[in-house]
C-alpha positions as CSV (number, residue, x, y, z in Angstrom):
1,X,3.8,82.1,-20.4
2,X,7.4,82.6,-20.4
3,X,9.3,82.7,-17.1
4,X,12.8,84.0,-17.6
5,X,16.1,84.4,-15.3
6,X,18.4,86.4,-14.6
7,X,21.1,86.2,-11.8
8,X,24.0,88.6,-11.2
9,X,26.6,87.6,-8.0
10,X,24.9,86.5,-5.3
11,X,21.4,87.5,-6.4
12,X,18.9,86.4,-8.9
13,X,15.2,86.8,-10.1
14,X,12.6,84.4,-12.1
15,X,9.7,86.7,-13.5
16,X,7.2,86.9,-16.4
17,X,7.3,90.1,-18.1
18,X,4.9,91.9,-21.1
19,X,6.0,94.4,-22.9
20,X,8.5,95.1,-21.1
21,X,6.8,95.3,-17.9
22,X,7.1,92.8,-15.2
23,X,3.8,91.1,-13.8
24,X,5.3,88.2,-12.1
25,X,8.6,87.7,-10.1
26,X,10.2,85.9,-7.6
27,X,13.1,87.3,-6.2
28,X,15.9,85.5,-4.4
29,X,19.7,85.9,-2.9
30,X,22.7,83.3,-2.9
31,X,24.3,82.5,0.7
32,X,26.6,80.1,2.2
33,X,28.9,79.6,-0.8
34,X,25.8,79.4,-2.8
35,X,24.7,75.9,-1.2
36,X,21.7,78.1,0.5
37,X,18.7,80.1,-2.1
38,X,16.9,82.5,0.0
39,X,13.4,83.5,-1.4
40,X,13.1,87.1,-0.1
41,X,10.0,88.0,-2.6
42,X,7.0,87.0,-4.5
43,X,4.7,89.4,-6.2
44,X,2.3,88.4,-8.9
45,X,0.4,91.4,-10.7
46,X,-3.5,91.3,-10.0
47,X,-4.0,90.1,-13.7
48,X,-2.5,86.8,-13.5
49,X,-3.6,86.2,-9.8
50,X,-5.8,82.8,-10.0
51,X,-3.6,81.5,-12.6
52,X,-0.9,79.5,-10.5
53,X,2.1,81.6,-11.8
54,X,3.1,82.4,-8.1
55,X,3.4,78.2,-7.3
56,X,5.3,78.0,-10.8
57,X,7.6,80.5,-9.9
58,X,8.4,79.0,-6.9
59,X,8.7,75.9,-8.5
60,X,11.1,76.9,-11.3
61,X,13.3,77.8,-8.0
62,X,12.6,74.8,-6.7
63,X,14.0,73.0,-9.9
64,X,17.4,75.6,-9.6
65,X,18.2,74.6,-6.3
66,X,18.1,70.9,-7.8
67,X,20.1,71.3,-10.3
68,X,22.6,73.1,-8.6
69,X,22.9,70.9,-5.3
70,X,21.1,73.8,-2.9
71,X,18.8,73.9,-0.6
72,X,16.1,76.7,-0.1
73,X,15.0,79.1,2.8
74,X,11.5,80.7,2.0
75,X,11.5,83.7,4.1
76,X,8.9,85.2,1.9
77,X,5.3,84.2,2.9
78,X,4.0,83.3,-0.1
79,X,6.2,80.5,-1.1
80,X,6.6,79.7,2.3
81,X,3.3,78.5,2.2
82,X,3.6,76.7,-1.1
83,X,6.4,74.8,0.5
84,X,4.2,73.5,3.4
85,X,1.7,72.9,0.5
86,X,4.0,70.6,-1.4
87,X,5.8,67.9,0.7
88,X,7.3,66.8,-3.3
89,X,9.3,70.0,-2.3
90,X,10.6,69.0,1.1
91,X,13.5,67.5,-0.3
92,X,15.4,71.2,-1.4
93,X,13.8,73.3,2.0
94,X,16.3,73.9,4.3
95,X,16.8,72.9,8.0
């Protein structure tokens, strides 16, 4: 399963799509000179529900705000619970 990005300013998305049709995403905004990743969204289509593509999306943000020296501030519920889940993740969640 292929989970692409895109980002354009201060706002970016990870998601799985078929045929042109998303089933997966995980939508997210830049803020504080881009040292802060919000994640305002999760939504995972019924069909891949089960399948952990909502805790790999997070992840793959997870791995972003690594890479680019950010921290993250899960508004949305869903990954804010996969954050409480995953203390391996405490490192990027911000203060």
């Amino acid at each position: 399963m292929l989970i692409q990005h895109k980002q354009e300013g201060n706002r970016g998305i990870y998601f799985i799509e078929d045929d042109g049709n998303v089933l997966a995403e995980i939508i997210y905004a830049n803020a504080d000179d881009d040292k802060l990743m919000i994640i305002e969204h999760t939504e995972v289509d019924d069909e891949l529900r089960g399948k952990n593509v909502g805790y790999e999306l997070v992840h793959k943000v997870v791995d972003h705000a690594r890479m680019h020296g950010q921290k993250v501030a899960p508004i949305c519920p869903f990954a804010k619970a996969i954050f409480d889940k995953k203390p391996d993740f405490q490192d990027v969640l911000a203060q």
